[in-house]
N, C-alpha and C positions, 0 to 999 in steps of 0.2 A: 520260745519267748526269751528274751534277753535279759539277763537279773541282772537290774539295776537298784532293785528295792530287795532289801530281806527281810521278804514278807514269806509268813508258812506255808509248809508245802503243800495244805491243804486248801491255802487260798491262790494259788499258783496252778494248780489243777480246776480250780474251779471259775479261774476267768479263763482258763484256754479252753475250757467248756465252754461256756459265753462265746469268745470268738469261734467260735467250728461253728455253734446253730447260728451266731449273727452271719459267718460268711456262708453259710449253707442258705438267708434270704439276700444277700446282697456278694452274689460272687467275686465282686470287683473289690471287697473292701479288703483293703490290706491290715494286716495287723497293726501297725503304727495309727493309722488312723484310726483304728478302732480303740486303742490305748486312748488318743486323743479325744477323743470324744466323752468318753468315759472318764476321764478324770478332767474335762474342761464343764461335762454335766453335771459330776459328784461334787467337783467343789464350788458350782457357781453357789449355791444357798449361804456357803461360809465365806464367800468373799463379801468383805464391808463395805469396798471401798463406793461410794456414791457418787456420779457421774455433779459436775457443775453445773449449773442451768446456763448455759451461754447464749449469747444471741445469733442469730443470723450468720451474721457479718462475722461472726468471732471465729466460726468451723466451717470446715470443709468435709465434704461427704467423701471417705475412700473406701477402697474397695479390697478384696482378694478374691476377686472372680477367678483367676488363675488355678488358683487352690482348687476353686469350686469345679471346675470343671476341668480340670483332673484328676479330683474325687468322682467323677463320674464317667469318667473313661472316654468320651464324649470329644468333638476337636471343638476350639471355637467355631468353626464353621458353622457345625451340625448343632450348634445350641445357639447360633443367630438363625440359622434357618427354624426350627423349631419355636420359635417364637417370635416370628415375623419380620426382622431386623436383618438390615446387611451386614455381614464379615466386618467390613471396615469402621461401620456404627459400632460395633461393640468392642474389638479395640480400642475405640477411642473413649467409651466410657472405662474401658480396664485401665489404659491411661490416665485418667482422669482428666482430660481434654473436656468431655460431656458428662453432664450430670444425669441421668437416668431419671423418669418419672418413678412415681413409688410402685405403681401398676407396672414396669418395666423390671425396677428391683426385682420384687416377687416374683415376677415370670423367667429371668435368669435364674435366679436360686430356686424356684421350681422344677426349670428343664436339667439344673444338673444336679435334682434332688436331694442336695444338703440339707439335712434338717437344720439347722439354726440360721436365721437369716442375719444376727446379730455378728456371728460370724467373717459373715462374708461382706455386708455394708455396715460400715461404724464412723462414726464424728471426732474429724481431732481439730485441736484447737490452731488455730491458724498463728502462728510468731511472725514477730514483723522482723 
């Protein structure tokens, strides 16, 4: 692990514990994503900041399906075929060409098993 924090060496031992049993149930997870995870989970409770209420018209739904299914080892192919959708549909939603049903959302971040779906589909506000 790369010390970029100086934190004790007693807590430096005991997440690269952590990461050995989490890559011993998920062998594809790389240690950076595993960092990531972990400190995107630990601090969401202390993050204030409160999303806007916008309308409609105001967001557009993006994506980082790319991520997601790279975290999963997975090609796009094999995660359109896996949940029913052609190669070219789902590029075009990773584009953001098409918008995804929410039943489609979930079943992407499903096949490439991310756990947060907030993650991978999120709302930003559209500028004119």
């Amino acid at each position: 692990m790369e010390k970029v924090l100086d934190l004790p060496l007693e807590l430096i031992q005991l997440l690269n514990e952590i990461y050995k049993k989490s890559k011993e149930l998920n062998p594809k997870l790389t240690e950076k994503q595993f960092f990531i995870n972990l400190f995107n989970e630990g601090l969401e409770p202390y993050l204030s900041i409160k999303p806007s209420p916008y309308l409609k018209d105001e967001v557009k739904l993006c994506n980082d399906i790319k991520l997601a299914v790279r975290y999963s080892g997975k090609t796009q192919t094999q995660v359109a075929k896996e949940i029913g959708i052609d190669r070219t549909y789902l590029q075009k939603i990773i584009s953001g060409k098409n918008e995804p049903s929410v039943t489609l959302a979930l079943l992407i971040v499903r096949a490439c098993g991310y756990p947060k779906f907030e993650d991978i589909f999120y709302l930003e506000p559209i500028r004119d």
